[in-house]
N, C-alpha and C positions, 0 to 999 in steps of 0.2 A: 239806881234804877227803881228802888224802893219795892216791885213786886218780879215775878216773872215775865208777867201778862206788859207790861211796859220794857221792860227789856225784848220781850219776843218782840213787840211793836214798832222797838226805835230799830230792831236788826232787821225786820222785814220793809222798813220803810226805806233804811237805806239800800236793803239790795234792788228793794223797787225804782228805787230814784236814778241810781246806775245806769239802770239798764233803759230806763226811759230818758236818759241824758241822749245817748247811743242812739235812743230812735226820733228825738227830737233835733240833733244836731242832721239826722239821715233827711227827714222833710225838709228841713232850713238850706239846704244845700241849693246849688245852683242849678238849672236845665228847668225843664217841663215839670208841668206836673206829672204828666205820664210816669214820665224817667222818675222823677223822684218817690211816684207813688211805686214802681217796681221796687227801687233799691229798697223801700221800707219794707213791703211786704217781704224781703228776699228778708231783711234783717230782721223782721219779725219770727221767721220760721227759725233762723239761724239761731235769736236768742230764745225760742223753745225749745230747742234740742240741746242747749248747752243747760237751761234754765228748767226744765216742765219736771224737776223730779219735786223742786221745790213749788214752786207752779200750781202742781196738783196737788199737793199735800195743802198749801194755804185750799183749793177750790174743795176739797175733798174734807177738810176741818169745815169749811163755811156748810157745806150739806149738812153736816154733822151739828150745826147749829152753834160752835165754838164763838164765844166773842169775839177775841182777836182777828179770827180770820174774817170774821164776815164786817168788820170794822172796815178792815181790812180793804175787801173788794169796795164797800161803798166808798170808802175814799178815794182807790184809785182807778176804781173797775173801767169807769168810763174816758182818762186823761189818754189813752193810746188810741183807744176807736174815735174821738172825736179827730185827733187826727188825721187816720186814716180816711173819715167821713168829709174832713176838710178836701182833701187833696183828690179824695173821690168826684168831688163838687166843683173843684176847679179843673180836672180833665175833660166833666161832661161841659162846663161853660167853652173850654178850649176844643171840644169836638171830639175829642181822642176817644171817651167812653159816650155811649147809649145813656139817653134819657131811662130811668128806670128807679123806682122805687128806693129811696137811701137804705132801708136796712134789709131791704133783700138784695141787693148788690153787698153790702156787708157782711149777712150770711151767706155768699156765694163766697165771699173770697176766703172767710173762713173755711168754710167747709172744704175749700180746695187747697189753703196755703199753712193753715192749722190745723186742721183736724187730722190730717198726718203725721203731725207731726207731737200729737198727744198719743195716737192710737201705735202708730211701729213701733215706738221703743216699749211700748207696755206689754206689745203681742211679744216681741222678742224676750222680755222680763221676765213675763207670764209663763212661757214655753206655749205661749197657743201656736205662732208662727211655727211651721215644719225648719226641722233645723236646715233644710236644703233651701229655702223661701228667706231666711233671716239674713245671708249675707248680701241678695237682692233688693232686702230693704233697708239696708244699709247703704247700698250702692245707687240706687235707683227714687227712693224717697227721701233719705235721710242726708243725703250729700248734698253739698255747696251746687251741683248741676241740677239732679235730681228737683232742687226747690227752686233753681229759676228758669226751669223748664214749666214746673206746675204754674208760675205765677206767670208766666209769657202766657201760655196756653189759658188759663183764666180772665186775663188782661185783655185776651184777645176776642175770648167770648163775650164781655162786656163791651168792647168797640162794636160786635155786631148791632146793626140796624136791621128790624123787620121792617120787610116790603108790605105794602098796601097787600098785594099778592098772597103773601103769606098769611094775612089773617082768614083771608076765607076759608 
């Protein structure tokens, strides 16, 4: 491996490659792109909650100005969003989603499909979460229903069309 900084690179590359195997055989799959833009999002959350301890420590070193990590992102920061930005683009050609803006449609789905999925398990870590509130979001956020419930209801807000009506 010759240093650290190269060993740390080749083991974060490969867990990154893993998991983006998972999310690329997820878009490749057959149906709509609706369908297939659900089941990623669902498996995008699925592989943060199994994945964001390591996750956030790469995003949390790259703040911190670490080479590695912020190598890191610039190599692979953008190979999963341009996916999901694919498959965003062939819903709205196919009808399913609202014309709208590509990366405010992208910071919606985050902010609905991951950003919960960074923030419960840190409030639960933290002790912010009341201990009576932490098994709710384990149940209600953090679970297999819980995430394709947010991504339906997300999914669903993007299908919206505003009416002529609605703008006045």
């Amino acid at each position: 491996f010759q240093s650290k900084e190269n060993f740390l690179r080749l083991l974060l590359q490969q867990m990154y490659d893993e998991v983006f195997a998972q999310l690329q055989a997820e878009v490749n799959h057959a149906g709509s792109a609706l369908q297939r833009l659900r089941q990623s999002l669902c498996l995008i959350a699925r592989l943060m909650r199994e994945h964001g301890g390591w996750l956030g420590r790469i995003w949390s070193d790259a703040g911190n100005n670490e080479t590695v990590a912020c190598q890191f992102l610039q190599q692979n920061g953008s190979r999963h969003v341009l996916l999901i930005l694919g498959l965003l683009d062939e819903a709205t050609k196919d009808g399913d989603i609202a014309p709208m803006a590509p990366m405010q449609r992208m910071a919606f789905l985050m902010g609905a499909v991951v950003a919960p999925m960074l923030m419960a398990p840190r409030a639960i870590q933290l002790g912010i979460a009341p201990p009576q509130l932490q098994e709710q979001l384990g149940a209600q956020v953090l679970s297999d229903s819980g995430i394709a419930e947010r991504v339906d209801r997300a999914l669903c807000a993007l299908a919206y069309q505003k009416k002529e009506a609605d703008h006045a």
